[in-house]
DOTI-512685 format. One record per residue (C-alpha): residue in one letter; residue number from 1; x, y, z. Coordinates in steps of 0.05 Angstrom, whole numbers, plus 5000, padded with zeros to 4 digits. Example, Ala and Ser with C-alpha at 12.3 -4.5 7.8 and 13.67 -1.06 7.14 Angstrom:
BEGIN
R  aa    i     u     v     w
R   a    1  5246  4910  5156
R   s    2  5273  4979  5143
***
This chain:
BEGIN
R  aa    i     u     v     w
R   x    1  1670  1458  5796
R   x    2  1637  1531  5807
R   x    3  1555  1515  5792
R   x    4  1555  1597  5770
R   x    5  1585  1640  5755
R   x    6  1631  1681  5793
R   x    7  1635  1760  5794
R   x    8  1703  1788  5764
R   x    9  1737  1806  5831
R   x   10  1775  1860  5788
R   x   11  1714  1897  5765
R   x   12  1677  1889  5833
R   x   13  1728  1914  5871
R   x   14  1735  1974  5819
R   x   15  1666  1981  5834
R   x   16  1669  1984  5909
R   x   17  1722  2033  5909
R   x   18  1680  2078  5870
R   x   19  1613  2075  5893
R   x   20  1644  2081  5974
R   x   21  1689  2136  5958
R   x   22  1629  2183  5923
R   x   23  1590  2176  5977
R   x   24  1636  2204  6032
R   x   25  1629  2264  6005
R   x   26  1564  2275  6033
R   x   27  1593  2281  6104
R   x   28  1615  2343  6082
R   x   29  1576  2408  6102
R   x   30  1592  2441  6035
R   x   31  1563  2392  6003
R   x   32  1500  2383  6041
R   x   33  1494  2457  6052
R   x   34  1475  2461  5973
R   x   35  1423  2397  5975
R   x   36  1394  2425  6025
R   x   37  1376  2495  5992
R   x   38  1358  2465  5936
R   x   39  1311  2423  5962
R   x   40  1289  2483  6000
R   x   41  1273  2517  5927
R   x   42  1224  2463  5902
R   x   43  1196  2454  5969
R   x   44  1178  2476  6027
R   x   45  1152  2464  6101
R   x   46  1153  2484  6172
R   x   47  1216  2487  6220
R   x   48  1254  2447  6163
R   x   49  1317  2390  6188
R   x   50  1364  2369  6139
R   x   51  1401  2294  6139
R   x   52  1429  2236  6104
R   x   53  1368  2177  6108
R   x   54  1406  2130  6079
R   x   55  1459  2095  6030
R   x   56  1429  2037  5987
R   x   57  1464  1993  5933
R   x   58  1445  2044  5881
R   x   59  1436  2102  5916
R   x   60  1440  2147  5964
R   x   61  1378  2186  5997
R   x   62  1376  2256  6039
R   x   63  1319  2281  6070
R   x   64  1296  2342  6093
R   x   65  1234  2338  6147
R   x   66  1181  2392  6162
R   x   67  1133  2390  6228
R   x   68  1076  2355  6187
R   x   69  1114  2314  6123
R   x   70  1180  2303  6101
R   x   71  1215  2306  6025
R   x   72  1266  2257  5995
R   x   73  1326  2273  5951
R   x   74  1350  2210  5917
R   x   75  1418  2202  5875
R   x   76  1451  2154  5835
R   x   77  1518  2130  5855
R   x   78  1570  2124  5809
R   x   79  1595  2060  5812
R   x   80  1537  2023  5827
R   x   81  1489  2056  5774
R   x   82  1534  2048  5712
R   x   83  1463  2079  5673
R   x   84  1447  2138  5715
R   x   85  1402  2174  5665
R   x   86  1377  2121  5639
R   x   87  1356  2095  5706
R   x   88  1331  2161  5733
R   x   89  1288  2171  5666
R   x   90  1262  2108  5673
R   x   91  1240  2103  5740
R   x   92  1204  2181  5745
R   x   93  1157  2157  5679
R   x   94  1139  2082  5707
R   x   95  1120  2118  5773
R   x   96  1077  2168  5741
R   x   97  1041  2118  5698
R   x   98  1035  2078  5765
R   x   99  1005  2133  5801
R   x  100  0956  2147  5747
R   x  101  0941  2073  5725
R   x  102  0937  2029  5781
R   x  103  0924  2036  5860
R   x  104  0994  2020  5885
R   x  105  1009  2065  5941
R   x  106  1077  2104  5924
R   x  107  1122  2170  5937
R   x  108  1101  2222  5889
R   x  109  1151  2257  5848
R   x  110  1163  2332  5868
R   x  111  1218  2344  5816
R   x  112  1280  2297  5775
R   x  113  1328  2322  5731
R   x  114  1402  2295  5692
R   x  115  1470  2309  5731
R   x  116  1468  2374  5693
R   x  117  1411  2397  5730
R   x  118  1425  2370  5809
R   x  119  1458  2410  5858
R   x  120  1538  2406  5848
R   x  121  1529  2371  5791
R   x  122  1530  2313  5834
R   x  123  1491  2259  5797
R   x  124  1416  2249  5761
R   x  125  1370  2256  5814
R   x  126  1298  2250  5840
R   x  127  1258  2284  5889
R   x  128  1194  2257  5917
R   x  129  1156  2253  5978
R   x  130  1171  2206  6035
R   x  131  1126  2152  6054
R   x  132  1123  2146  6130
R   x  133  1128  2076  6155
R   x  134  1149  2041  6215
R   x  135  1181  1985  6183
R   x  136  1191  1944  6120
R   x  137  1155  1883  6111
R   x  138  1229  1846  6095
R   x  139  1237  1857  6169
R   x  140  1170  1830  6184
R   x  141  1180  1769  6142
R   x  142  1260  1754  6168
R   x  143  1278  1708  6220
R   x  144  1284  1755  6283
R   x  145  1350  1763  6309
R   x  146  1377  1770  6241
R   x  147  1440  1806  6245
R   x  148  1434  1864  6196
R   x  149  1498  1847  6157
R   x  150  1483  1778  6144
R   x  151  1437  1755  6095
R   x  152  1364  1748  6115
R   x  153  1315  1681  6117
R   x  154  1232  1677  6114
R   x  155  1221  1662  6194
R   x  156  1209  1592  6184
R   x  157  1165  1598  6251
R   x  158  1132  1650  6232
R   x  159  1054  1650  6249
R   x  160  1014  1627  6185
R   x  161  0957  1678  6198
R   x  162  1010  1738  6198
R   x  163  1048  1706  6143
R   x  164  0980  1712  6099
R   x  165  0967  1777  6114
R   x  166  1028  1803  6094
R   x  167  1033  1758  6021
R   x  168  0960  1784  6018
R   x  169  0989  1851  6014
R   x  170  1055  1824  5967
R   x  171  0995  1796  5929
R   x  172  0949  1856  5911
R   x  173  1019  1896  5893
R   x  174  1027  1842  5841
R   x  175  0953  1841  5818
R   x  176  0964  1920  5810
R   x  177  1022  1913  5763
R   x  178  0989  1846  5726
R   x  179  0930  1896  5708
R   x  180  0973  1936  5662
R   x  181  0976  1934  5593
R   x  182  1030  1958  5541
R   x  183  1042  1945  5468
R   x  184  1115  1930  5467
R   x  185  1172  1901  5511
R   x  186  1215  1958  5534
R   x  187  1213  2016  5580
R   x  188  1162  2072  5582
R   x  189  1171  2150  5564
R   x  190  1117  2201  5585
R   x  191  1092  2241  5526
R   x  192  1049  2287  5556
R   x  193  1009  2281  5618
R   x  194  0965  2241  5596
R   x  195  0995  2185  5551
R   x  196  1063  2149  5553
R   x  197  1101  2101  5498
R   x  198  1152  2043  5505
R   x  199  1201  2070  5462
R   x  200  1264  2049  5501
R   x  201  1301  1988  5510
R   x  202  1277  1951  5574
R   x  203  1339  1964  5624
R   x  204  1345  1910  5666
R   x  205  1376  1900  5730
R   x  206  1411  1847  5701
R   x  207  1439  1885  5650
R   x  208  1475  1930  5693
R   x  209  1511  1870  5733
R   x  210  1536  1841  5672
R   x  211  1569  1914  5651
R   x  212  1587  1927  5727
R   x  213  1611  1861  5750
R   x  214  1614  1814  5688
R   x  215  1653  1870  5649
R   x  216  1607  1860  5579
R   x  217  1618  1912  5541
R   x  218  1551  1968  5530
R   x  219  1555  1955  5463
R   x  220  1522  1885  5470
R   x  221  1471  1904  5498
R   x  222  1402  1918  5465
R   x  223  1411  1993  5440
R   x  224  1378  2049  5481
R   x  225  1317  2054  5427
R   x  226  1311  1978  5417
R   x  227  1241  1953  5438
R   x  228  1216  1886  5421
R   x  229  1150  1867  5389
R   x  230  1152  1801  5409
R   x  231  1158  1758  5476
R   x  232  1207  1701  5436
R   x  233  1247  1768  5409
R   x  234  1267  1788  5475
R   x  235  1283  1723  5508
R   x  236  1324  1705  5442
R   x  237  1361  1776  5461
R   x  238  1376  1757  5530
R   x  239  1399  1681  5520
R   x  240  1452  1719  5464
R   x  241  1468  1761  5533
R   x  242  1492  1701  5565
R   x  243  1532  1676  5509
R   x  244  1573  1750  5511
R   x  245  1576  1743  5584
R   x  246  1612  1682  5583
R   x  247  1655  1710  5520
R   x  248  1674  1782  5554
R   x  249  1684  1767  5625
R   x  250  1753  1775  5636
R   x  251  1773  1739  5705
R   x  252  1733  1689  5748
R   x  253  1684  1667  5693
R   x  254  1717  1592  5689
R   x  255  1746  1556  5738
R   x  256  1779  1500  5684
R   x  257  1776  1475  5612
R   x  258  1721  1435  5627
R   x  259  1677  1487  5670
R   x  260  1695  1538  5608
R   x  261  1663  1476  5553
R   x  262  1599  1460  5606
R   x  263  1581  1533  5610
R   x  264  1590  1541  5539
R   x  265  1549  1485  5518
R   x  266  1488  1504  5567
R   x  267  1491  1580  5525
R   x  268  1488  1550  5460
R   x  269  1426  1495  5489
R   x  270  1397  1551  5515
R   x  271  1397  1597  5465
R   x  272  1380  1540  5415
R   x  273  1315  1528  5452
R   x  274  1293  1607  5454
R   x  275  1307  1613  5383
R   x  276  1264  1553  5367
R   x  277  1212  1590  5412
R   x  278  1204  1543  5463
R   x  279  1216  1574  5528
R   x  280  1154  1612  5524
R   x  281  1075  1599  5532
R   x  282  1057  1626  5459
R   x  283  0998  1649  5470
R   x  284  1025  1717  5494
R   x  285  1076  1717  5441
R   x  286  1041  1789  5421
R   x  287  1024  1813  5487
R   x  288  0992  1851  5515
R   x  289  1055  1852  5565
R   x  290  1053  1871  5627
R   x  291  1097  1920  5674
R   x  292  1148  1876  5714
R   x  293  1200  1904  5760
R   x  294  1263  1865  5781
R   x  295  1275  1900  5842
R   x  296  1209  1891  5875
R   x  297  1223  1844  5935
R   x  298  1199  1861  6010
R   x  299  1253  1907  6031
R   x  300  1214  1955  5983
R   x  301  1145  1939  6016
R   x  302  1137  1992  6079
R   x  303  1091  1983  6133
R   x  304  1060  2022  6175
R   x  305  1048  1995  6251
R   x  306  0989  1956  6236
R   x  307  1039  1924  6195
R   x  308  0988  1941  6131
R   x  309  1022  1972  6067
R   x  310  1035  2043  6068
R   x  311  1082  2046  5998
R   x  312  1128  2014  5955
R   x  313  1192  2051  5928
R   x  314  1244  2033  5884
R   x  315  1219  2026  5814
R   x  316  1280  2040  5778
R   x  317  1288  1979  5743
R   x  318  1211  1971  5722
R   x  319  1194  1960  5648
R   x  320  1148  1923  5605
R   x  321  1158  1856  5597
R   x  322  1126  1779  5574
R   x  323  1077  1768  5609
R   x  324  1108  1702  5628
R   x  325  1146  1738  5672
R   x  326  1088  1758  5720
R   x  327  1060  1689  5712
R   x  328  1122  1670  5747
R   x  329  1114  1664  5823
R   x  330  1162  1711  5863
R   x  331  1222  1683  5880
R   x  332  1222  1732  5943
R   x  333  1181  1698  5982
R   x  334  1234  1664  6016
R   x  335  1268  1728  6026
R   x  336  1327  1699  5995
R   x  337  1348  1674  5926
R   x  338  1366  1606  5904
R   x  339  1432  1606  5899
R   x  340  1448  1628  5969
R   x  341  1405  1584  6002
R   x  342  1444  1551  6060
R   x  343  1405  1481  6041
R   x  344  1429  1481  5966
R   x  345  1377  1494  5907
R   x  346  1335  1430  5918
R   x  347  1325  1450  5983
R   x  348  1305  1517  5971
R   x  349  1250  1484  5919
R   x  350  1226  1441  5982
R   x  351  1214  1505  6025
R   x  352  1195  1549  5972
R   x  353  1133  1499  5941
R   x  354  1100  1499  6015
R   x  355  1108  1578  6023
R   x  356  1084  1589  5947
R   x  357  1011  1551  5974
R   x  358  1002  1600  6031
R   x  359  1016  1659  5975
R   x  360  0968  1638  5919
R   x  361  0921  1622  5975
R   x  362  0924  1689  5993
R   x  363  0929  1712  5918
R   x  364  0869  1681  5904
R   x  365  0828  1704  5956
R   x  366  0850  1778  5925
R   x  367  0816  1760  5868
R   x  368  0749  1733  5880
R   x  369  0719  1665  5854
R   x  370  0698  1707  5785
R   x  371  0756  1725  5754
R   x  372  0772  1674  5700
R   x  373  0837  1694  5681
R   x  374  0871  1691  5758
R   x  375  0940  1707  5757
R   x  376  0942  1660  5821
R   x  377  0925  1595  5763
R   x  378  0982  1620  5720
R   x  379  1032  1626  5773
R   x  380  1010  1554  5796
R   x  381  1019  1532  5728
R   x  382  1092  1561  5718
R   x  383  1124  1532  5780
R   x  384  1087  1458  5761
R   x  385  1109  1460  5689
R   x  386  1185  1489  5707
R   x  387  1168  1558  5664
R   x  388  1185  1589  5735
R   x  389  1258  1564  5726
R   x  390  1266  1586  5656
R   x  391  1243  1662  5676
R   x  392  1293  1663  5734
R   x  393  1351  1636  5693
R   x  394  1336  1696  5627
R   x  395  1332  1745  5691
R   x  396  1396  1721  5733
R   x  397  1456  1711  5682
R   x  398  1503  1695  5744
R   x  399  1462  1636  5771
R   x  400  1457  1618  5700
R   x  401  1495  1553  5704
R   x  402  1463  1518  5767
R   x  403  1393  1543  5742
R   x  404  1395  1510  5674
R   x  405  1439  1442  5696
R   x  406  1397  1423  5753
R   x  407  1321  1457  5723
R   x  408  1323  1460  5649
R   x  409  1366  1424  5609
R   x  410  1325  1346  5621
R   x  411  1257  1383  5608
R   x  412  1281  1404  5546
R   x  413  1325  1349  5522
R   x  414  1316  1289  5559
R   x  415  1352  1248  5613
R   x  416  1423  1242  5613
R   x  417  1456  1173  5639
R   x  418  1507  1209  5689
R   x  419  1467  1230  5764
R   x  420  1525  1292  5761
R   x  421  1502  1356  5734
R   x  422  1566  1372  5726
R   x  423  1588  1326  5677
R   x  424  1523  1325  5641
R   x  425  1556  1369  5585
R   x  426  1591  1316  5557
R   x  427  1527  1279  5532
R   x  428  1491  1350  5500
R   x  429  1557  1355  5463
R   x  430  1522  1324  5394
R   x  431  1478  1377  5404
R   x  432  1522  1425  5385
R   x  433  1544  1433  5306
R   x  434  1617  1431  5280
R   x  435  1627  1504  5277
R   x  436  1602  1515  5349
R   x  437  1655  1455  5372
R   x  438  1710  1491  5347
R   x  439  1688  1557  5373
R   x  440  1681  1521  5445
R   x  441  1758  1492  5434
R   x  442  1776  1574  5417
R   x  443  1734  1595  5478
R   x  444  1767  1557  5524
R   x  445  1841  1563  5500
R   x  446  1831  1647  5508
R   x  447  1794  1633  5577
R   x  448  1854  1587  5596
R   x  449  1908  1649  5582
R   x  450  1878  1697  5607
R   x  451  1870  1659  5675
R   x  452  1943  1679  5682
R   x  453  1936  1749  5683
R   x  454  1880  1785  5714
R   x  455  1872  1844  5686
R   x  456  1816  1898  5689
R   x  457  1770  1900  5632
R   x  458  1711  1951  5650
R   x  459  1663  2004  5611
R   x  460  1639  2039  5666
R   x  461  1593  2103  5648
R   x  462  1630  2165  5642
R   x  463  1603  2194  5718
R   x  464  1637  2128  5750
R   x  465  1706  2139  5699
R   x  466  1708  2209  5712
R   x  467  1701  2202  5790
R   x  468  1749  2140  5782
R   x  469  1806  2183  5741
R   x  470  1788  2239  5800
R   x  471  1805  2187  5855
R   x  472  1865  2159  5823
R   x  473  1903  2233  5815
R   x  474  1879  2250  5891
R   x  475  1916  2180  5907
R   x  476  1973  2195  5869
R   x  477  1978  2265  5893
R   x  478  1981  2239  5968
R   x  479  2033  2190  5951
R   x  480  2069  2248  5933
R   x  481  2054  2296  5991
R   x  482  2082  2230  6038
R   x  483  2143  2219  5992
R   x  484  2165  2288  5986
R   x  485  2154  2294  6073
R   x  486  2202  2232  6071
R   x  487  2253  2263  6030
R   x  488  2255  2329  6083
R   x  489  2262  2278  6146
R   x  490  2320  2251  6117
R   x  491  2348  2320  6096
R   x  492  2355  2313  6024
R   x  493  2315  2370  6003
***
């Protein structure tokens, strides 16, 4: 039995094709000839050199260098991004508010703009400066030798006097970002320069896996101008996620009857516990919550080589959020997540509880003996009291499963008398009303039949459809081109 769930293969490989088609297009000179000017027209330099930096999982980033400074070009990839916009609008206000609110070194933002605006029409778009570095601290952190495909791994030799100066510098990033403060949960729009609102729904990494790769349809999500007032609000919001998740996913979401009924009946225990408003510390049910990003992790961190911070990009996914989130410890100090730890998840715990001591040591010694309300004591609390596992499970809908089996469910509702996590479910069943039993019994007879057919079910955004439709008539047009030059070999035309 799968402990997660799986991404639909159908969707992710719908994906792939995508995303890796769009960009190829950038090897073309007639489309880099345009980037390049009009780069050129918002800014300018000595003996300018044009070329591709490099392709990330949302992006992809040109540069053009001058003697002194260089200038980044940044665009979403269809595919990948299924909110481009959204994304882009996002990400340009949180890094001007950063900028003028904390002390967090970043790239400054030269110019942004929709699709509409971007040279070729290609895709939104932001330009901003680049941050020289020599390397990232991910690299500093990883186990040397490495290979670059593969997935990387905290050194577990690494020297424990450079392993606290570079959480020191993790550290003060998060002590940046806890220093915020922000009336709503959601995302932030600039009103003027001076001021910005959350008036947006918070857009979550997470959210765009579950459209991308878990094929849940947009219009489950929270709606583009839904912020929430309260912490329990939002985690009630996301814990209803999970439930669609496991109801929309078309292939690869159960494995059997009886995976479909144990993943059913952790949603519904789940949920049942966030409506209940127990998940959360309440004494920042009202905020004042706090700017969290999901995609900060050390691959984002660049160092200069002294190996000491010279900027953090990627903000894209950045919003305000409970403030139990950034009482949460990272999870990236291991460099890698949970559920792809080569040990299994209790091993991962083992490793991660010694490395979390060096960090708040470090944490702690950012914040000085006088500050009474130290973000390294909260993040102690949430890994001894479990809160830790509850914030990664709201934030990681595909690790769902294994998170809430193995972490949650016996805090919550006591010890079960099987040692199998697996088969755990059968005991929470009273937990679960009559109307809920026979929904399950539904659930699983549709999951069952359409395990027979795999078929694509995906709402991509209409940049990733309207390259997609664009890729399938060049396809088809080729097939003809090679059928037709068949049909002259053998003479018949």
């Amino acid at each position: 039995m799968e402990p997660q769930m799986c991404y639909d293969d159908v969707a992710w490989e719908q994906s792939d094709d995508v995303s890796d088609n769009w960009v190829l297009q950038f090897l073309d000179v007639n489309v880099k000839r345009p980037i390049a000017e009009f780069i050129l027209e918002h800014d300018s330099g000595d003996d300018p050199e044009f070329a591709i930096l490099k392709k990330g999982f949302y992006n992809i980033t040109l540069q053009m260098r001058y003697t002194d400074s260089a200038t980044n070009i940044r665009f979403s990839q269809p595919g990948a991004t299924l909110f481009p916009e959204e994304k882009m609008r996002n990400e340009v206000a949180v890094m001007r508010y950063l900028a003028d609110w904390t002390s967090v070194p970043l790239p400054f933002v030269v110019h942004s703009g929709p699709r509409e605006k971007s040279p070729l029409k290609l895709s939104p778009f932001i330009m901003m400066s680049h941050v020289e570095h020599t390397t990232t601290m991910y690299d500093a952190l990883n186990t040397p030798g490495c290979p670059y495909e593969e997935r990387g791994v905290l050194n577990p030799d690494i020297d424990e006097d450079r392993l606290e100066l570079l959480y020191t510098q993790l550290a003060e990033i998060l002590l940046q970002l806890y220093k915020t403060e922000l009336p709503r949960i959601g995302s932030l729009s600039q009103v003027d320069d001076f001021s910005w609102e959350v008036n947006r729904r918070p857009l979550s990494m997470n959210m765009n896996e579950l459209v991308r790769l878990g094929t849940l349809p947009r219009s489950r999500l929270p709606s583009p101008d839904a912020t929430f007032k309260t912490a329990s609000s939002y985690i009630e919001a996301l814990a209803q996620l999970n439930i669609q998740h496991l109801f929309h996913q078309r292939n690869d979401a159960v494995q059997s009857a009886d995976d479909c009924r144990r993943k059913y009946v952790a949603r519904q225990l789940f949920h049942k516990l966030a409506r209940n408003k127990r998940l959360l510390q309440p004494l920042h049910e009202n905020g004042p919550f706090k700017l969290w990003c999901d995609d900060l992790r050390p691959a984002n961190a660049l160092l200069n080589e002294d190996m000491h911070l010279a900027g953090v990009v990627d903000w894209e996914f950045t919003y305000a959020a409970p403030v139990d989130f950034s009482h949460a410890p990272p999870w990236w100090l291991l460099i890698e997540k949970p559920k792809y730890w080569s040990g299994g998840l209790e091993d991962w715990t083992r490793v991660f509880d010694r490395r979390l001591k060096t960090f708040l040591a470090a944490m702690r010694s950012c914040e000085g003996a006088v500050d009474k309300n130290r973000l390294s004591d909260h993040m102690q609390r949430s890994w001894e009291s479990g809160d830790f596992w509850v914030v990664y499970a709201v934030l990681n809908s595909f690790a769902f499963d294994a998170i809430y089996w193995q972490k949650i469910d016996q805090r919550f509702f006591g010890p079960t008398k099987t040692d199998d996590s697996g088969e755990a479910w059968k005991e929470r069943l009273a937990q679960l009303d009559e109307a809920q039993r026979d929904e399950m019994e539904r659930l699983v007879t549709r999951k069952l039949e359409e395990m027979e057919h795999r078929v694509l079910a995906w709402e991509p955004d209409e940049y990733t459809e309207e390259f997609r439709q664009k890729l399938k008539r060049t396809r088809e047009e080729k097939e003809m081109e090679v059928k037709m030059a068949s049909l002259e070999v053998d003479g018949r035309l």
